[in-house]
C-alpha positions in Angstrom: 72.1 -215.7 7.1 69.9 -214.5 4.0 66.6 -215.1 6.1 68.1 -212.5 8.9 69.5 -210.1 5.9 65.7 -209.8 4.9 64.2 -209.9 7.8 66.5 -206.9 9.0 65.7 -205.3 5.4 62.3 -205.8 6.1 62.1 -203.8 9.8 64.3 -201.2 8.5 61.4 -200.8 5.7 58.6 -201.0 8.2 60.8 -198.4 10.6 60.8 -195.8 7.3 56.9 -196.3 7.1 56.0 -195.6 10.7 58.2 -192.4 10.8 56.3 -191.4 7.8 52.9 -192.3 9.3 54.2 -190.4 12.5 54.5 -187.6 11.1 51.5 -187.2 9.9 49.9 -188.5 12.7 51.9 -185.7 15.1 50.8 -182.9 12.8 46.8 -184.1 13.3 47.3 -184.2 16.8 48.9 -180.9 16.7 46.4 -179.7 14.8 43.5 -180.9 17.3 45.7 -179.3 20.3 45.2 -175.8 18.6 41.9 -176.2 17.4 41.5 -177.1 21.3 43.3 -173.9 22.6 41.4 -172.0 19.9 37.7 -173.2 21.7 39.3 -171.7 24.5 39.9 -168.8 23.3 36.7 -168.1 21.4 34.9 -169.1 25.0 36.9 -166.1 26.5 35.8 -163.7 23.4 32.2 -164.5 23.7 31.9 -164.1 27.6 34.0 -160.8 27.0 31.4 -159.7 24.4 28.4 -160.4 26.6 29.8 -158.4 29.0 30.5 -155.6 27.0 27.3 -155.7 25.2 25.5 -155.9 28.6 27.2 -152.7 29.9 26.7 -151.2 26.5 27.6 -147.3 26.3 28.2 -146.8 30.0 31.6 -148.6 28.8 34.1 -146.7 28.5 35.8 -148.0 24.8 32.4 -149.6 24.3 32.6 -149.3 20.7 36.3 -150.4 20.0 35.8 -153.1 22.3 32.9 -154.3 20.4 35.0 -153.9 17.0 37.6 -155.7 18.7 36.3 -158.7 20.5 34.1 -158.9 17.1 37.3 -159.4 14.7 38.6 -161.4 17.1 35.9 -163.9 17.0 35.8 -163.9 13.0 39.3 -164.7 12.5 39.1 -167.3 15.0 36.2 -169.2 13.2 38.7 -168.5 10.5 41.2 -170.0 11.9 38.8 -173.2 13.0 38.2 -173.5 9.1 41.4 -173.7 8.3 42.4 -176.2 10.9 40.0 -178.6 9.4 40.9 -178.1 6.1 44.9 -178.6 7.1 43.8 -181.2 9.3 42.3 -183.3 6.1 45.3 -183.2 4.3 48.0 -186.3 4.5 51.7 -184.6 4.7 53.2 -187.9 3.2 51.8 -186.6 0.1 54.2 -184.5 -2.0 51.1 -182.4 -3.2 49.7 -181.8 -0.1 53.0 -180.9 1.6 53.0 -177.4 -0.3 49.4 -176.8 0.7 49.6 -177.7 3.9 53.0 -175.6 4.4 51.2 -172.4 3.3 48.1 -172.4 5.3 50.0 -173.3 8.1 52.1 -169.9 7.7 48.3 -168.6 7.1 47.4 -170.0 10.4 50.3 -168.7 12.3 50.0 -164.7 10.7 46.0 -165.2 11.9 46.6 -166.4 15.3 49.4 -163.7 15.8 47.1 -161.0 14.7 44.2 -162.9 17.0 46.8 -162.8 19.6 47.7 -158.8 19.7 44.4 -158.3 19.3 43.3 -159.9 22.7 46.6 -158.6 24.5 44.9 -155.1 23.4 41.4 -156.0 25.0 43.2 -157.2 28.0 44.9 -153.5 28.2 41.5 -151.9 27.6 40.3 -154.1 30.4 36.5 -155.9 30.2 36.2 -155.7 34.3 37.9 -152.6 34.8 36.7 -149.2 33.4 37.1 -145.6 35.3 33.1 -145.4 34.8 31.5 -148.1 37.2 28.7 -150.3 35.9 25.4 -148.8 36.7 22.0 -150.3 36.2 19.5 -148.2 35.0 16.2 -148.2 36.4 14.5 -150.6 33.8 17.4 -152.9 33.7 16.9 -152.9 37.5 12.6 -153.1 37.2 13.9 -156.3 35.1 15.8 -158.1 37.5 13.3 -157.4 40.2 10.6 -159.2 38.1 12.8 -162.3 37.0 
C-alpha cells in the first residue's frame, strides 16, 4: 500500500514538472510561429519596396510609401530581435517571467503598429495607382539590351 502511495506521489510530481516544462515549451513554439509569420511579412514589405522603388516618382504616394514600407521593415527586424531575446528566456524562472511578460506587451504594441501600418499601404495600393507605370526610354533601351 505505501509502495502505491509513492509511486502515485511520485507521477503527481512528475505531472507538476511536465506542465511546467510545457509551458515553456508552448511559449518557444509560439514564439517560432510569429517569428515565422513575421518572415512573411518582411518578404511582402521588401517585394512592395522593390516595386515602389522601381516605379520611383511616377508613383503616385511615392515618397510616403517609401517612408512607410521603410518603418515597416525596421520595426519588423525589431520585432525579430526581440523574438530571439524572449525566445532565450525560460518562463519557469521567477526572474525571467517579469522580463519576458514585458517584451511580450513590447512585441504586441510593435506588431500592432507594424500591422496599421501595412493595412495603410494596402489602402495606398502598390499595384494600383491613377498614374500607370510608364517606362521611360532608357529604362526601356535597358531591357532591350538585357
Amino acid at each position: 500500500m505505501a509502495q502505491i502511495a509513492t509511486t502515485m506521489a511520485n507521477a503527481f510530481s512528475n505531472e507538476s514538472e511536465m506542465k511546467a516544462m510545457d509551458a515553456n515549451r508552448y511559449a518557444t513554439k509560439k514564439t517560432i510561429a510569429q517569428g515565422m509569420l513575421d518572415i512573411a511579412l518582411l518578404t511582402a514589405n521588401a517585394s512592395q519596396l522593390k516595386y515602389i522603388l522601381q516605379v520611383g516618382e511616377q508613383h503616385q504616394f511615392y515618397k510616403l510609401m517609401l517612408i512607410m514600407i521603410s518603418l515597416s521593415i525596421v520595426l519588423q527586424l525589431l520585432v525579430g530581435i526581440l523574438f530571439v531575446l524572449i525566445g532565450s528566456l525560460n518562463i519557469n524562472h521567477q526572474k525571467d517571467q517579469t522580463a519576458a511578460m514585458i517584451i511580450n506587451d513590447v512585441i504586441l504594441v510593435v506588431i500592432f503598429v507594424i500591422s496599421v501600418l501595412n493595412v495603410i499601404i494596402s489602402g495606398f495600393g502598390i499595384e494600383y495607382s491613377s498614374q500607370p507605370f510608364i517606362l521611360t526610354e532608357q529604362q526601356t533601351k535597358l531591357l532591350r539590351d538585357l
